[in-house]
ZATOR-373395 format. One record per residue (C-alpha): x, y, z; residue number from 1; residue in one letter; chain. Coordinates in steps of 0.5 Angstrom, whole numbers, plus 2048, in hexadecimal, padded with zeros to 3 digits. Each point is the difference from the previous one (the first is absolute). Example, Ala and Ser with C-alpha at 12.3 -4.5 7.8 and 13.67 -1.06 7.14 Angstrom:
residues 2
SITE,X,Y,Z,num,residuo,cadena
SITE,819,7F7,810,1,a,A
SITE,802,807,7FE,2,s,A
END
This chain:
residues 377
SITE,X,Y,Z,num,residuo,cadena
SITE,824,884,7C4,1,x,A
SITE,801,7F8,7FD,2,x,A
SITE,802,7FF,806,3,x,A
SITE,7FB,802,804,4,x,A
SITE,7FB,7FD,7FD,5,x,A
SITE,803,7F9,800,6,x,A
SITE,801,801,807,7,x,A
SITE,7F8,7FE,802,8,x,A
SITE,801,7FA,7FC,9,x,A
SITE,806,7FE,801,10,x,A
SITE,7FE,800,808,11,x,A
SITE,7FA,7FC,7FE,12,x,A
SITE,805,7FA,7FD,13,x,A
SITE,804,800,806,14,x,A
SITE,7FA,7FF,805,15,x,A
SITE,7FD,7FB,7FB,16,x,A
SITE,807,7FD,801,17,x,A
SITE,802,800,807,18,x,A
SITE,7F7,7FD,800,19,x,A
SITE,802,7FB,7FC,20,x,A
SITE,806,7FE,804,21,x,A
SITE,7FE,800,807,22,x,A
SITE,7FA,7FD,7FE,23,x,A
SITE,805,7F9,7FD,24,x,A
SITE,804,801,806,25,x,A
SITE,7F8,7FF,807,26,x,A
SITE,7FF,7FA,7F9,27,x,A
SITE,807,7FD,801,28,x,A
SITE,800,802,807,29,x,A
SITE,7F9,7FD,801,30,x,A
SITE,802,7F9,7FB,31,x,A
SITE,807,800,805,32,x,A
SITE,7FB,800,806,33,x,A
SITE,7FB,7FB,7FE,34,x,A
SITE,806,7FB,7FE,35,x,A
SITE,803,800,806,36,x,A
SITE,7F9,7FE,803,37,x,A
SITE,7FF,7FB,7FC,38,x,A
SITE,808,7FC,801,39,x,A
SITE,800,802,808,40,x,A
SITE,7F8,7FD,801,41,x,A
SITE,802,7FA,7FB,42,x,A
SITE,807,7FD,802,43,x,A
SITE,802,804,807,44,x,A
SITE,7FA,800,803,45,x,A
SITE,7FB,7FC,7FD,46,x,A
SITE,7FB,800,807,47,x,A
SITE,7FF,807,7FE,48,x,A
SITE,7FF,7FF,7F8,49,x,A
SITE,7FB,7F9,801,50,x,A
SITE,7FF,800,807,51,x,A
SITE,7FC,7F9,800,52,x,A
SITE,807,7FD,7FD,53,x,A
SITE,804,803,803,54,x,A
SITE,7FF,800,807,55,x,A
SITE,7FE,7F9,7FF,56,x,A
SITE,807,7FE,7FD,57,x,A
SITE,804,804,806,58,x,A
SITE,7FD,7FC,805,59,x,A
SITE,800,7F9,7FC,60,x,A
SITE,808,802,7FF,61,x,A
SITE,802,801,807,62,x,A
SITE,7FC,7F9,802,63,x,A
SITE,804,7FD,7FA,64,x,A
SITE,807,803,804,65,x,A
SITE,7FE,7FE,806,66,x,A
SITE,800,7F9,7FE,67,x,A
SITE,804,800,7F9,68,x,A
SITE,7FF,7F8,800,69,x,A
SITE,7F9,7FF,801,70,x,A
SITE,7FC,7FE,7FA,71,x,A
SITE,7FA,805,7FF,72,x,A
SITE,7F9,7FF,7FE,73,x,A
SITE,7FC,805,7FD,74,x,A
SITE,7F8,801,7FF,75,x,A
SITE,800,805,7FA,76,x,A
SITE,7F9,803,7FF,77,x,A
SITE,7FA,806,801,78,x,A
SITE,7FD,803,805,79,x,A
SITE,7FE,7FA,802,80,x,A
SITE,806,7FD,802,81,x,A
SITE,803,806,802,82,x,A
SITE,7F9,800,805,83,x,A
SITE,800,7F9,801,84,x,A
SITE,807,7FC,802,85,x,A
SITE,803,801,805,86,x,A
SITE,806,7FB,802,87,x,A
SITE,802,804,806,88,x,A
SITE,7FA,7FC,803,89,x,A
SITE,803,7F8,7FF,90,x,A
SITE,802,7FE,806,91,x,A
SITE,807,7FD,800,92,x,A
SITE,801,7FA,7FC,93,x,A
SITE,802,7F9,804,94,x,A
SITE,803,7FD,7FA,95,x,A
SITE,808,7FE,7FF,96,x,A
SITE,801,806,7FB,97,x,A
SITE,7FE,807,801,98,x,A
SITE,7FA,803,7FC,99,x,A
SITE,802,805,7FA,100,x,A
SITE,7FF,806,801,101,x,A
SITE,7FA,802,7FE,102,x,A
SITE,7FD,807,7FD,103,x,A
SITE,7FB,804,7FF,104,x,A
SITE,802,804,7F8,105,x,A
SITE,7F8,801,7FF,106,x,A
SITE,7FE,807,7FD,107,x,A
SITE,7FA,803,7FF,108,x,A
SITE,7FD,801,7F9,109,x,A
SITE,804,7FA,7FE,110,x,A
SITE,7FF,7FB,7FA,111,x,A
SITE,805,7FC,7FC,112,x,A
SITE,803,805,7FC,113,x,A
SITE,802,804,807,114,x,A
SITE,802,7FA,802,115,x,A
SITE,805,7FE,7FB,116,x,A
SITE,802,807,801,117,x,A
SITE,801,800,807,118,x,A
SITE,805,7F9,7FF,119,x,A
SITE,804,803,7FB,120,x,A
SITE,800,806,805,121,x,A
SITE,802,7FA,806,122,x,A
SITE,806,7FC,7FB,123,x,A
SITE,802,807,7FF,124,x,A
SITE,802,802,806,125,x,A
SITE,803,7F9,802,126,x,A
SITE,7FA,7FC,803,127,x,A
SITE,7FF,7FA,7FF,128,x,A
SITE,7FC,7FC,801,129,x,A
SITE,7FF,7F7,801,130,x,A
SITE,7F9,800,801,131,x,A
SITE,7FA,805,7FD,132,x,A
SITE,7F9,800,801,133,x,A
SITE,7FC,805,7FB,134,x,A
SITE,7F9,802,801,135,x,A
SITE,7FB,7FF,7F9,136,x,A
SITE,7FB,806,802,137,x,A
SITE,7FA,7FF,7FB,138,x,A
SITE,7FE,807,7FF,139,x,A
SITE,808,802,7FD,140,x,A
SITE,7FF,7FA,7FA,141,x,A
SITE,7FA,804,7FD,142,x,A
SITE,804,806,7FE,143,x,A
SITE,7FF,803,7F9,144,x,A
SITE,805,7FE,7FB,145,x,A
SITE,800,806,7FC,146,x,A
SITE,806,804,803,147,x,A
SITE,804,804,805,148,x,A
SITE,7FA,804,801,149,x,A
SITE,7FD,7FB,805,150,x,A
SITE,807,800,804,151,x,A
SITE,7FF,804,806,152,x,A
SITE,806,7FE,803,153,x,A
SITE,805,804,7FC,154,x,A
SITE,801,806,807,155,x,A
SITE,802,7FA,805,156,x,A
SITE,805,7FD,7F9,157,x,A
SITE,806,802,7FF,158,x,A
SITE,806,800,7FB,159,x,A
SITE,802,7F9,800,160,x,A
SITE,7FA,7FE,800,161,x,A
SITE,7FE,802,7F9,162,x,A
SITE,804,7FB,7FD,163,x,A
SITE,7FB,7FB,803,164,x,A
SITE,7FA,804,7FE,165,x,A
SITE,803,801,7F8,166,x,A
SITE,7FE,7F8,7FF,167,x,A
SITE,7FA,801,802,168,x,A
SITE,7FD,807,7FD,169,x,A
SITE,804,804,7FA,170,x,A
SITE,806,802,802,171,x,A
SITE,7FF,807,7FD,172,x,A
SITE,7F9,801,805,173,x,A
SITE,804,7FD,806,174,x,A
SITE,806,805,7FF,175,x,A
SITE,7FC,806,7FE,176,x,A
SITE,7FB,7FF,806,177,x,A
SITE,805,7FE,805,178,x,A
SITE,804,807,7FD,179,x,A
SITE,7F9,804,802,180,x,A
SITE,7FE,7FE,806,181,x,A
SITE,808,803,802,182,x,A
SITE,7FF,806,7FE,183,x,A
SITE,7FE,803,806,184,x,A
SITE,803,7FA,805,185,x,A
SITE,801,806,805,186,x,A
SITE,7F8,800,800,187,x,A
SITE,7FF,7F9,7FF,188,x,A
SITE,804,7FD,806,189,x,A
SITE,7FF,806,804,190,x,A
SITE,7FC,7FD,806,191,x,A
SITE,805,7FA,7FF,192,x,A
SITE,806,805,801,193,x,A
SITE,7FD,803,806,194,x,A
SITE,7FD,7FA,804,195,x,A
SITE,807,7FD,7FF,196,x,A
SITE,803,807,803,197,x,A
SITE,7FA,803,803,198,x,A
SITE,7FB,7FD,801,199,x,A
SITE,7FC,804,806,200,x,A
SITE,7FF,805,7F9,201,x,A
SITE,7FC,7FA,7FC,202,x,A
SITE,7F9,7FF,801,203,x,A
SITE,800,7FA,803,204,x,A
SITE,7FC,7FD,7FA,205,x,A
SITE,806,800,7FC,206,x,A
SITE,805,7FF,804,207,x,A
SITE,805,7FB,7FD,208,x,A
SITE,804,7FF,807,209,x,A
SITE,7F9,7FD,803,210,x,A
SITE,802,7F9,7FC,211,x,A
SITE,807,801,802,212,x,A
SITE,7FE,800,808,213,x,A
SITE,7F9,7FB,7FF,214,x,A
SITE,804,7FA,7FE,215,x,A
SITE,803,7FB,804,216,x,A
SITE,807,7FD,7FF,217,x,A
SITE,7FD,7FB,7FB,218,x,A
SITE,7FD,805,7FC,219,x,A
SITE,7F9,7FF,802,220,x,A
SITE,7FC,806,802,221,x,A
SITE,7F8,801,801,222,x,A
SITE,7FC,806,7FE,223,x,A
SITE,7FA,7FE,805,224,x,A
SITE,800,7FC,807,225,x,A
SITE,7F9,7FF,800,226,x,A
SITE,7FA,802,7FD,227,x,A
SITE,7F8,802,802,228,x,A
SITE,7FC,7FB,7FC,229,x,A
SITE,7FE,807,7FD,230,x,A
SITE,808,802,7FD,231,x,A
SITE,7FF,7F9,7FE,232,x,A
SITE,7FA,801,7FC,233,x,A
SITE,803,807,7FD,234,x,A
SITE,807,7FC,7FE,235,x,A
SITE,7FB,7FA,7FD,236,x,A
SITE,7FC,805,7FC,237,x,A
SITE,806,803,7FD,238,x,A
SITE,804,7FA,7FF,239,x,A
SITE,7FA,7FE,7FB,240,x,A
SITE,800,806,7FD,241,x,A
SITE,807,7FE,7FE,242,x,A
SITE,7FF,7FA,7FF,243,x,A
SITE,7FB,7FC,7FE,244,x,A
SITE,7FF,803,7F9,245,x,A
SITE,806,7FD,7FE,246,x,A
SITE,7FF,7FA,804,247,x,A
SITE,7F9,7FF,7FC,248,x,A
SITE,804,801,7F9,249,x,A
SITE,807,7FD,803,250,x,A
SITE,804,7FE,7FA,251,x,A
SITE,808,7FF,7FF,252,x,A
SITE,803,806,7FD,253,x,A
SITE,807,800,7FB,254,x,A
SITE,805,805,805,255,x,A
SITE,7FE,7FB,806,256,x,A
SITE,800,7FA,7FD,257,x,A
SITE,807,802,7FE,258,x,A
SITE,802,804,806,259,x,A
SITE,7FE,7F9,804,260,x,A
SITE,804,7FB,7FC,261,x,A
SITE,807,806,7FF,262,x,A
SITE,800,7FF,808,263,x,A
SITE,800,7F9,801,264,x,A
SITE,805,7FF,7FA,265,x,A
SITE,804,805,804,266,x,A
SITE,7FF,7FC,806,267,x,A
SITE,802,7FA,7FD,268,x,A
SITE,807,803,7FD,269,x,A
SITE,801,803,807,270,x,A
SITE,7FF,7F9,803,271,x,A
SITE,7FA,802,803,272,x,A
SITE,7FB,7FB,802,273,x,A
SITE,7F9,803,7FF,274,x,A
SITE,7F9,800,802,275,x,A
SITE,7FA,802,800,276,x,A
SITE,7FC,804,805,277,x,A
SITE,7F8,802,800,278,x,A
SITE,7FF,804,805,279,x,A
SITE,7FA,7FF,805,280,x,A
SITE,7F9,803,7FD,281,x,A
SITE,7FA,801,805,282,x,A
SITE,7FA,7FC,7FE,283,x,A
SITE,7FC,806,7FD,284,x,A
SITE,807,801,7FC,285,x,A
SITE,800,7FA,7FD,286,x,A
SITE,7F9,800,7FE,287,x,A
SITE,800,805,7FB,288,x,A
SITE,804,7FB,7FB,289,x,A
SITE,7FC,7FE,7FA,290,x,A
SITE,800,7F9,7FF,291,x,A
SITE,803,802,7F9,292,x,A
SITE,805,805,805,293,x,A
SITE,802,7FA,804,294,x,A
SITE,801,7FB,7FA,295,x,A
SITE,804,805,7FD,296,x,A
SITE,805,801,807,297,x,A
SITE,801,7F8,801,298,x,A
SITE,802,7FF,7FA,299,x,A
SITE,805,805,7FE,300,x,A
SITE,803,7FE,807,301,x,A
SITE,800,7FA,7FF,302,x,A
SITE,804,800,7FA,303,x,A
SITE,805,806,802,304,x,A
SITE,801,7FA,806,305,x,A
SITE,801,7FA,7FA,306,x,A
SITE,805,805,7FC,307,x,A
SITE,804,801,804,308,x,A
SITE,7FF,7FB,806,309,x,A
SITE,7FF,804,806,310,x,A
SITE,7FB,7FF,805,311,x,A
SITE,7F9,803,801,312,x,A
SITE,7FF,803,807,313,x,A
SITE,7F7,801,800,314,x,A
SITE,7FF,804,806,315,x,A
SITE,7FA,803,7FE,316,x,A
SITE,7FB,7FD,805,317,x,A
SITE,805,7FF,806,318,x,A
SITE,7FE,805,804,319,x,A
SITE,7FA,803,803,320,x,A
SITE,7FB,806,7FF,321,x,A
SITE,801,803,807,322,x,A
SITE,808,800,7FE,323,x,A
SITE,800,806,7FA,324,x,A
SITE,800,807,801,325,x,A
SITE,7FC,800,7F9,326,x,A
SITE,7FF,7F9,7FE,327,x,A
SITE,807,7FF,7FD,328,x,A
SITE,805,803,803,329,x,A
SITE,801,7FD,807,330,x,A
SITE,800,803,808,331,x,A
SITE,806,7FE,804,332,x,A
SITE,7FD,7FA,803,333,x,A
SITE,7FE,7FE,7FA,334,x,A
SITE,808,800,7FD,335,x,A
SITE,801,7FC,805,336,x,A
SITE,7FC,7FB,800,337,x,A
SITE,802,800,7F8,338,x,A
SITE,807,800,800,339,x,A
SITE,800,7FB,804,340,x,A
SITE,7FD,7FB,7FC,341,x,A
SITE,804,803,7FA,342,x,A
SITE,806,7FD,804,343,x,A
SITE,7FD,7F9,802,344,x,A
SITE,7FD,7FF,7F9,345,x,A
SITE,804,804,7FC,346,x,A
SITE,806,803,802,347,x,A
SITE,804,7F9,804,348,x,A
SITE,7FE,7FD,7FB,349,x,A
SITE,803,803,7FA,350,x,A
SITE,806,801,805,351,x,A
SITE,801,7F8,801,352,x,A
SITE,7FF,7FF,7F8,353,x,A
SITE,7F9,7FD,801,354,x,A
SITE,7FA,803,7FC,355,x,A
SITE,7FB,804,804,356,x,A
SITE,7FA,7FD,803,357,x,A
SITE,7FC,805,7FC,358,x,A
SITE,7FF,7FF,7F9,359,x,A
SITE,7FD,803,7F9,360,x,A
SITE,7F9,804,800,361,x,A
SITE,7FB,7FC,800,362,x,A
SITE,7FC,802,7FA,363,x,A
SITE,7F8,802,802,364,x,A
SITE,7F9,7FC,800,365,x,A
SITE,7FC,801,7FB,366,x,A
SITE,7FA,800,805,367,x,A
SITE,803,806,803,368,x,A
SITE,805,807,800,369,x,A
SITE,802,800,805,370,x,A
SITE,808,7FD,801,371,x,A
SITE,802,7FA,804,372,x,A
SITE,807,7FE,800,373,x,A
SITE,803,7F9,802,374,x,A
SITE,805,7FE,805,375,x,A
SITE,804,7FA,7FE,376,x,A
SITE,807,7FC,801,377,x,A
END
């Protein structure tokens, strides 16, 4: 009779254990799955895990081995360089010496932080560097300082990357976010996995492999090969919803400054020679500074460029209206015409140890907002 009546209970142990087990065994299973995700996209496929990097890295790697001792030249930067240099245009060079190889490592979203964390990446996997222009994007200056929350970016980072962050952020905000984010790295690489492998299933929109077969052997890629004076008015629209708030009220953040100054010491340890680009701007772009903006821009470039004696390439007002998609990103033939002069006034001459013909930001006339920059000697 005690017997019987233990039974019942006794059952509802047992099932509550085995519950309990197979519940600890999909967690330990779903962790295990999760991991090899995050080592697989991280060091065997790193194209798939941070598709703009990787694919990037790929073709820069066979470039270097097809030609293991030619010098490299690369142009790091946003969306605005990754749309806008495009060497593969240059025409062959006339002179004793070879031209550098030059590369195209621009990526969307992009400011001085990314940057220092894309470089790292480059030295990493055994790139290096003689020469380096980095872009300075004004709007990715104006970034809030009051932690990791303003550092969208944390989906394209990976683990390495976390010991540059930590300077920046607090090392407890920047493991424990990264940790989250990887909590479901099925999901979140899930369009990266399936572009890689399948992309006819992923919506065109997400697919990753599209960077991979848009870029050229330089690294440059377009999004658009021409624009009716109607997308360009939607782009120009959008770009001054993004923009010209922080463009009015443009001050130096602390993580940017620092980021900045991190990267050219790292350029300066690795005997990297370092310059500094301002990508082109439409007319209408550059009309939304505020005196107060511009003042501000000149005159931290222009320090940055003293600390560190770099040369500032001020490329603002180089290019025409009608060579932009949106007023600041370039069409192809306006990349063109830009990395051409880039190459004449810039890229050959830091080459053959000569300062560029282009110099510091020109600071504002007070009669007007409105930039203008200088070209001198």
């Amino acid at each position: 009779m005690r017997d019987t009546l233990r039974t019942p209970a006794r059952r509802r142990r047992t099932l509550a254990v085995r519950a309990c087990c197979s519940l600890c065994s999909a967690l330990v299973a779903f962790l295990m799955v999760q991991v090899t995700v995050i080592v697989f996209t991280e060091n065997a496929r790193p194209e798939v895990g941070h598709a703009e990097h990787g694919y990037r890295l790929r073709v820069l790697q066979q470039r270097l081995a097809e030609d293991p001792g030619r010098p490299l030249f690369l142009v790091l930067g946003s969306s605005r360089t990754e749309t806008g240099f495009r060497p593969e245009t240059l025409p062959p060079t006339s002179s004793a010496t070879a031209r550098p190889l030059l590369f195209n490592f621009g990526l969307s979203s992009t400011g001085p932080l990314e940057e220092l964390v894309h470089l790292r990446r480059l030295l990493h996997d055994g790139v290096r560097p003689r020469w380096m222009l980095i872009e300075i994007l004004p709007g990715a200056f104006c970034s809030p300082d009051c932690g990791l929350a303003h550092y969208d970016k944390l989906d394209r980072t990976g683990w390495r990357d976390l010991r540059t962050l930590r300077h920046f952020h607090a090392p407890t905000d920047v493991y424990t976010s990264w940790c989250w984010s990887r909590l479901a790295a099925c999901y979140l690489q899930r369009f990266p996995i399936l572009s890689y492998y399948a992309p006819t299933l992923v919506p065109e929109e997400n697919r990753k492999s599209l960077l991979r077969d848009a870029q050229d052997r330089t690294g440059w890629l377009t999004w658009k090969r021409s624009v009716s004076p109607e997308e360009y008015a939607r782009g120009l629209k959008a770009a001054r919803d993004f923009y010209y708030g922080p463009m009015q009220n443009l001050f130096i953040g602390d993580v940017p400054d620092r980021a900045l100054r991190e990267l050219l010491d790292v350029c300066r340890r690795h005997d990297i020679r370092a310059g500094l680009l301002l990508m082109p701007e439409g007319s209408e772009f550059r009309s939304w500074y505020s005196a107060a903006g511009w003042t501000t821009l000149g005159r931290y470039v222009d320090a940055v460029a003293r600390d560190f004696d770099v040369p500032v390439i001020d490329a603002r007002d180089w290019m025409a209206d009608a060579l932009f998609m949106d007023g600041h990103h370039l069409l192809p033939e306006g990349a063109t015409a830009f990395t051409q002069r880039l190459e004449r006034e810039a890229i050959r001459p830091l080459v053959e140890g000569r300062p560029p013909v282009s110099g510091v930001v020109e600071k504002p006339r007070t009669t007007s907002a409105r930039p203008v920059s200088r070209t001198h000697d």
